[in-house]
C-alpha positions, 0 to 999 in steps of 0.5 A: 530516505530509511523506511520509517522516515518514508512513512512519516511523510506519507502520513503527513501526505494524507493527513493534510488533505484530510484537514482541509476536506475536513474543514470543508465537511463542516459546512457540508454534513454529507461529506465524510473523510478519514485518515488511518496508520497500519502495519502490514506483512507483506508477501510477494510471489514466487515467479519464474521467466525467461529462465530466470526465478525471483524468491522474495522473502517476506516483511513486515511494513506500514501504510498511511491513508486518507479517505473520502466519502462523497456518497453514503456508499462511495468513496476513494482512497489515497495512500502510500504503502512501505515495505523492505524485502529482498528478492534472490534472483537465479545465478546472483550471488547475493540478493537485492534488497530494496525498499518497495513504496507504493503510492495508490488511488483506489475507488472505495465502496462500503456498506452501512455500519452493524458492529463493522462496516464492510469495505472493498475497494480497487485502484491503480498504484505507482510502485517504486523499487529503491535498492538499499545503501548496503544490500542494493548490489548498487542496481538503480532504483525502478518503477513500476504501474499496478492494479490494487484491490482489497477488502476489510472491515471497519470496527469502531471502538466507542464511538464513530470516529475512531476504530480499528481497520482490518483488511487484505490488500494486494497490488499486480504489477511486473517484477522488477527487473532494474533495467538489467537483462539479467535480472528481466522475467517479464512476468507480473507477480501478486504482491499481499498485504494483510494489515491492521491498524486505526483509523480516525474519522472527523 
């Protein structure tokens, strides 16, 4: 599945519950839902074990969310991150590229709107490292548990139900290794993600 087409369908993932919450917030006005697209960079730490140093480069990527409130100051969040990166690994000769996917649920907590509306939140992840057709090195596909946190600011253009999203992400979980003891640090790394996009609230 390209990248791309990887998001499409976690946007279709979140947008669905969002329409059904949605219907059910009609009859109940406490009940407040969103979804939001973003464009992300992401950049992963530098990390060394057992010998062995991993250097991934940096690249952009998306996200797709859903949101929802249950009270004026808590919610949560799913969501499904994407990216594609390479990490170069000590004594490979070429590095791996793959398609990182990260599928997250996280406890959302904001304070009230003056011009933004501050958030923070934090989760656990399912990270999923998918080896490219052409830059793979044909190793298999890995997953991994991992810790998300984050913070940003919601800022409405208008009027309450559309605006912009800015926040910082990070997602802790253990280096890749694809089930090969060559490439096995068996060390954590921080991968962060700054993104920006917009959200819609019904």
């Amino acid at each position: 599945m390209s990248f791309w087409k990887s998001l499409v369908s976690g946007l279709f993932v979140c947008a669905v519950p969002a329409l059904l919450v949605s219907q059910a917030a009609a009859q109940n006005p406490l009940k407040n839902d969103d979804i939001a697209v973003s464009g992300l960079y992401e950049m992963t730490q530098t990390v060394s074990g057992n010998g062995i140093t991993v250097h991934p480069n940096k690249a952009a990527g998306g996200q797709a969310a859903f949101r929802h409130t249950y009270h004026p100051w808590l919610g949560f969040e799913a969501a499904y991150t994407a990216t594609r990166y390479t990490d170069m690994y000590t004594g490979q000769p070429f590095g791996i590229q793959h398609n990182q996917h990260e599928f997250s649920a996280s406890y959302l907590v904001h304070g009230p709107t003056i011009l933004v509306q501050p958030f923070a939140l934090g989760g656990i992840s399912a990270v999923v490292f998918s080896p490219s057709l052409n830059g793979g090195q044909h190793v298999t596909w890995q997953a991994r548990p991992g810790i998300n946190f984050g913070a940003g600011v919601n800022v409405p253009l208008l009027t309450s139900h559309i605006g912009i999203r800015v926040q910082y992400r990070g997602v802790y979980y253990k280096t890749p290794d694809f089930d090969r003891a060559d490439l096995k640090t068996n060390v954590n790394r921080l991968t962060s993600e700054p993104m920006a996009g917009l959200y819609i609230k019904f």
